[in-house]
MIFIKOL-920348 format. One record per residue (C-alpha): z, x, y; residue in one letter. Coordinates in pm, 1 decimal, padded with zeros to 6 digits. Layout:
N
Z; X; Y; a
...
This chain:
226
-04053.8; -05974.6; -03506.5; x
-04033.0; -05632.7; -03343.3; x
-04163.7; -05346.7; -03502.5; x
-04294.7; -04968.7; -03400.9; x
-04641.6; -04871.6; -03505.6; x
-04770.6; -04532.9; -03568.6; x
-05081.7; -04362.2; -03668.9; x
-04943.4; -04365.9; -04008.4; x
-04956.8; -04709.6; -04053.8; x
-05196.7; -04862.0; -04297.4; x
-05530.7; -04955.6; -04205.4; x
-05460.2; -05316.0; -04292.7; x
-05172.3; -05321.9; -04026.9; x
-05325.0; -05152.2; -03745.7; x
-05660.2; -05419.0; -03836.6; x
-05458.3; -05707.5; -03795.0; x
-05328.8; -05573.3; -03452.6; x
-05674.8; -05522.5; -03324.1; x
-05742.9; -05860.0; -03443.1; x
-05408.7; -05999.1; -03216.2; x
-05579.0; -05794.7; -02932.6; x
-05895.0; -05927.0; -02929.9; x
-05758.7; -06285.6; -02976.0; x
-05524.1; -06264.2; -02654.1; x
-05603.3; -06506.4; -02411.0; x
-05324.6; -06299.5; -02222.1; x
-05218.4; -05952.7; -02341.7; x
-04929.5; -05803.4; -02170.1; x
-04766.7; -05447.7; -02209.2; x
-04478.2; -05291.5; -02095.7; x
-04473.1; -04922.2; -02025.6; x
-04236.9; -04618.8; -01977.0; x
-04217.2; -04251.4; -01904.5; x
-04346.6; -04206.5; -02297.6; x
-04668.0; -04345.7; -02209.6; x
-04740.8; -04036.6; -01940.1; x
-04641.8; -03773.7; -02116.5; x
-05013.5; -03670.1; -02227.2; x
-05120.3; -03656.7; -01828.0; x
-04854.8; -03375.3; -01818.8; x
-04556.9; -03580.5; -01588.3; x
-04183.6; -03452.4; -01621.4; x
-03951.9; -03634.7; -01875.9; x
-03563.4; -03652.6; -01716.4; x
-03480.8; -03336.5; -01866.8; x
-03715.5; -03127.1; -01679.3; x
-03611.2; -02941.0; -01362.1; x
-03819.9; -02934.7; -01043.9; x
-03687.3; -02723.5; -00714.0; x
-03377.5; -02655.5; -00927.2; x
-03311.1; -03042.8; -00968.2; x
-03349.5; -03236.7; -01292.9; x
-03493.9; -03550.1; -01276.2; x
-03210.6; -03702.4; -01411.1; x
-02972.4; -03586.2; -01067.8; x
-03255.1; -03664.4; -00897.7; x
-03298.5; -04025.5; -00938.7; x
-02883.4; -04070.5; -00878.5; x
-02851.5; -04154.2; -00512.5; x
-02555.5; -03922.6; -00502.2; x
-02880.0; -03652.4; -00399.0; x
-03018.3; -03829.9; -00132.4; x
-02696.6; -03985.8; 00009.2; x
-02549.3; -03610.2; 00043.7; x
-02840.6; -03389.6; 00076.5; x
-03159.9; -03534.7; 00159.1; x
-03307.9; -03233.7; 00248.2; x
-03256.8; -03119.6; -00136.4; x
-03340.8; -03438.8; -00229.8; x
-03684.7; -03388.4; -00023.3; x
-03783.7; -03020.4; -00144.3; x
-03744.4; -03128.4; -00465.2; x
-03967.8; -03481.1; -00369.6; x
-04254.0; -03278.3; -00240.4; x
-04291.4; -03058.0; -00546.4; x
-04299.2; -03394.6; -00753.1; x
-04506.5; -03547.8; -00539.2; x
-04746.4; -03231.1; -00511.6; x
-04740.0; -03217.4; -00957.0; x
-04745.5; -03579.7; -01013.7; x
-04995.7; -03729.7; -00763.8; x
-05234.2; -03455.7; -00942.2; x
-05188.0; -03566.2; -01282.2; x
-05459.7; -03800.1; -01453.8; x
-05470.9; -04120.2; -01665.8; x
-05489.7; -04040.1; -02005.8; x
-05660.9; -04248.5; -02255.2; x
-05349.8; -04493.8; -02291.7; x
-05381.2; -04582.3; -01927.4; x
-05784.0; -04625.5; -01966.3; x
-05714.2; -04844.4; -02260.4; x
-05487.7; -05079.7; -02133.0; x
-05710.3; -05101.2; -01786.6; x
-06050.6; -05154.9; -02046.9; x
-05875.4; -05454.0; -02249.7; x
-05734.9; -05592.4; -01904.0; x
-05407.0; -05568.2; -02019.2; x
-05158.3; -05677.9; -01751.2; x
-04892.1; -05420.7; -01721.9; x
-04506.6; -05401.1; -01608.4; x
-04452.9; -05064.5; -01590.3; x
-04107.5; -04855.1; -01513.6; x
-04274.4; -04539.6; -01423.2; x
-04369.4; -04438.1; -01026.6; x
-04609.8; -04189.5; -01116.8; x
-04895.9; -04474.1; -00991.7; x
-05141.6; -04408.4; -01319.3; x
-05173.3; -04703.9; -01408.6; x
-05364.1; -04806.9; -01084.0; x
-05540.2; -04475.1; -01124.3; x
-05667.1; -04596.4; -01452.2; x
-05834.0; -04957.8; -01301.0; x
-05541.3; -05197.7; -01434.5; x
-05564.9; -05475.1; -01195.1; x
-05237.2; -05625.4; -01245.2; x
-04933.1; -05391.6; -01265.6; x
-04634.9; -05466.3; -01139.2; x
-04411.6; -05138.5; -01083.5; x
-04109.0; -05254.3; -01116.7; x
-03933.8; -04849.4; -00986.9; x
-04174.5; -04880.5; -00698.1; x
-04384.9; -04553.6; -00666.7; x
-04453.7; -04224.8; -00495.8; x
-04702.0; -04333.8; -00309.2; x
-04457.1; -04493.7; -00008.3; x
-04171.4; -04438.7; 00189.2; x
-03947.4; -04699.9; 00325.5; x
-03764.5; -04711.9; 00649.0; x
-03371.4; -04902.6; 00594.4; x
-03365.2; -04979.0; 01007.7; x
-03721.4; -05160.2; 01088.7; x
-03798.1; -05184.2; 00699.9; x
-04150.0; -05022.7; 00814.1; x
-04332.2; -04877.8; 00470.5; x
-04512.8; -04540.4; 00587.7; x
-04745.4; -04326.4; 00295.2; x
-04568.8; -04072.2; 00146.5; x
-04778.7; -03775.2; 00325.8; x
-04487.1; -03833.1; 00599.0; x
-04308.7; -03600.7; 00345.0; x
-04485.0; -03291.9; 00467.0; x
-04436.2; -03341.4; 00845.5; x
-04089.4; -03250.8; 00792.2; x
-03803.4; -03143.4; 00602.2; x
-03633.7; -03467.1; 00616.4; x
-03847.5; -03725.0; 00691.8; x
-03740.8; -04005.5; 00989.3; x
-03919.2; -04302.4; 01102.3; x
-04157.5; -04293.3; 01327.3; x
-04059.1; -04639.0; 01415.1; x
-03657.5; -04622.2; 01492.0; x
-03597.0; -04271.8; 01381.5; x
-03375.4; -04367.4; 01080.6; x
-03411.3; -04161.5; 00782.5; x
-03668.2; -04250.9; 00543.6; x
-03607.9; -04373.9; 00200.7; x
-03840.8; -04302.0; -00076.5; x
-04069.9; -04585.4; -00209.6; x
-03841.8; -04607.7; -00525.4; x
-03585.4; -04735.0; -00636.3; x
-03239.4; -04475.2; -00721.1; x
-02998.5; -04499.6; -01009.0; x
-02798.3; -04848.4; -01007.1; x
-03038.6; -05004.9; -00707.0; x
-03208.6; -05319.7; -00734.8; x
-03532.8; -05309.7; -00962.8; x
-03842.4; -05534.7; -00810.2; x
-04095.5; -05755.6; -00901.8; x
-03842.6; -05879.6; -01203.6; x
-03941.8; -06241.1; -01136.3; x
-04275.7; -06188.6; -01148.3; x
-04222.3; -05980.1; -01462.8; x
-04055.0; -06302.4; -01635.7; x
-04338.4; -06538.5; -01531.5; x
-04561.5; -06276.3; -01717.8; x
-04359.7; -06241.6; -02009.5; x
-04393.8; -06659.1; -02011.3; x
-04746.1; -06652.9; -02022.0; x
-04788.2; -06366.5; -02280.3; x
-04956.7; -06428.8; -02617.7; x
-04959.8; -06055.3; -02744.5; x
-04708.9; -05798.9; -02650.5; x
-04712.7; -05404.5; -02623.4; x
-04426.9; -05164.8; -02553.9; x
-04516.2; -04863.5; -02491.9; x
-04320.9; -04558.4; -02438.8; x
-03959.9; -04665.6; -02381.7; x
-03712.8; -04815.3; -02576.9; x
-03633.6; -05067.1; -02292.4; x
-03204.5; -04978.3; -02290.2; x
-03180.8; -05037.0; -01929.9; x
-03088.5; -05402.2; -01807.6; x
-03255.6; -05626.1; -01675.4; x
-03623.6; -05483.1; -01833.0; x
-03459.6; -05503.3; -02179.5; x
-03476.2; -05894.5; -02148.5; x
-03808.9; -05922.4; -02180.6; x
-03897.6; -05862.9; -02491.1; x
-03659.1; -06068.7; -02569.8; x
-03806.0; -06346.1; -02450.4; x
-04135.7; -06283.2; -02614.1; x
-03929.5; -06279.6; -02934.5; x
-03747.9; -06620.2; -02809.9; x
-04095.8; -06754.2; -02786.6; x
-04189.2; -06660.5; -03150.8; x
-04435.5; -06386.0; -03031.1; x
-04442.1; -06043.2; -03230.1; x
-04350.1; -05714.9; -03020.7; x
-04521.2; -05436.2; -03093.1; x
-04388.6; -05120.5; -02984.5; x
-04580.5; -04767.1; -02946.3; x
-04331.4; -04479.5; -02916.7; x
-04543.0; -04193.4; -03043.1; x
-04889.0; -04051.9; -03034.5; x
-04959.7; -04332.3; -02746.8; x
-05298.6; -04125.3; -02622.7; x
-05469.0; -04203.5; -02918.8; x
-05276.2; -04474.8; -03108.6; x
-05311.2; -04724.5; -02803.0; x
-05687.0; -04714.7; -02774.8; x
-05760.4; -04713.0; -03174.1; x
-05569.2; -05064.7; -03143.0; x
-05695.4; -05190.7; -02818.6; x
-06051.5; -05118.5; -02966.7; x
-06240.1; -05406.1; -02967.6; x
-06501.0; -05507.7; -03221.1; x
């Protein structure tokens, strides 16, 4: 069965949760943009350098006008790689959750979750289509279009655009296989292929629980352990 939980939910519910959690030989969740909202990160709606997110992430942007693309990358890099893990992140990284997450923002490494698998890529690097060198991201600042160092071609950022390949989806399913308890948090999973995997957890029998509100404080009330 899948079913949301909120802090309105009876203490008997949210108890036998916390029992699930502490009886999870392997506790998996699955994260989205919802999840970072507390540590202050842009939703697709917002606008940074006069860009939404939303044109942003198209590769119409980059393909046309990567210098755009890049003034507008530097101010998210600048906000984002300041932003903290709030107490969902902590949470997940305390109960050793294992974590496939669609966001780049990188908090989920920030928090001490040892297993993530970002399935967007991140912020943090910058990929080169000639040599397929991966540089840091601080190339960013060197210039207003960043090139490789390498062969000179223009850099791509570490993630991936509207309608590109996702990564690390494999991996994902061979999680999803292993899973006894199962957390969405933050995203309502539309998007294929990450939508499958909750279906498979349901396949298997398992229970999907999904967090779509309040995740700062509902997610470490139920990850709470004794």
């Amino acid at each position: 069965m899948q079913y949301e939980v909120t802090l309105a939910d009876s203490p008997s519910r949210l108890a036998r949760i916390q029992a699930a959690v502490r009886q999870a030989a392997f506790p998996l969740a699955i994260t989205g943009a919802g999840i970072s909202v507390a540590s202050g990160v842009p939703l697709l709606a917002d606008c940074v350098a006069g860009v939404t997110l939303a044109e942003f992430f198209r590769p119409h942007l980059f393909n046309c006008d990567p210098g755009r693309f890049y003034d507008a990358y530097r101010r998210i890099l600048q906000h984002w790689r300041t932003a903290q893990p709030n107490s969902a992140h902590r949470a997940l990284a305390a109960a050793r959750f294992h974590v496939v997450t669609q966001n780049i923002d990188g908090l989920h490494r920030d928090a001490g979750t040892a297993h993530v698998l970002e399935l967007h890529g991140n912020l943090r690097e910058l990929r080169c289509p000639g040599c397929t060198q991966v540089y840091q991201s601080q190339l960013v600042w060197r210039a207003r279009v960043p090139h490789c160092p390498t062969c000179g071609a223009v850099l791509r950022p570490g993630f991936s655009l509207e309608g590109e390949p996702i990564r690390h989806f494999s991996r994902a399913v061979d999680w999803m296989g292993r899973a006894d308890f199962v957390l969405v948090i933050g995203t309502q999973l539309e998007m294929e292929p990450v939508r499958r995997l909750p279906q498979m957890a349901l396949h298997r029998g398992l229970d999907v629980i999904e967090v779509n509100r309040d995740a700062e404080e509902l997610v470490p009330f139920i990850l709470k352990r004794g």
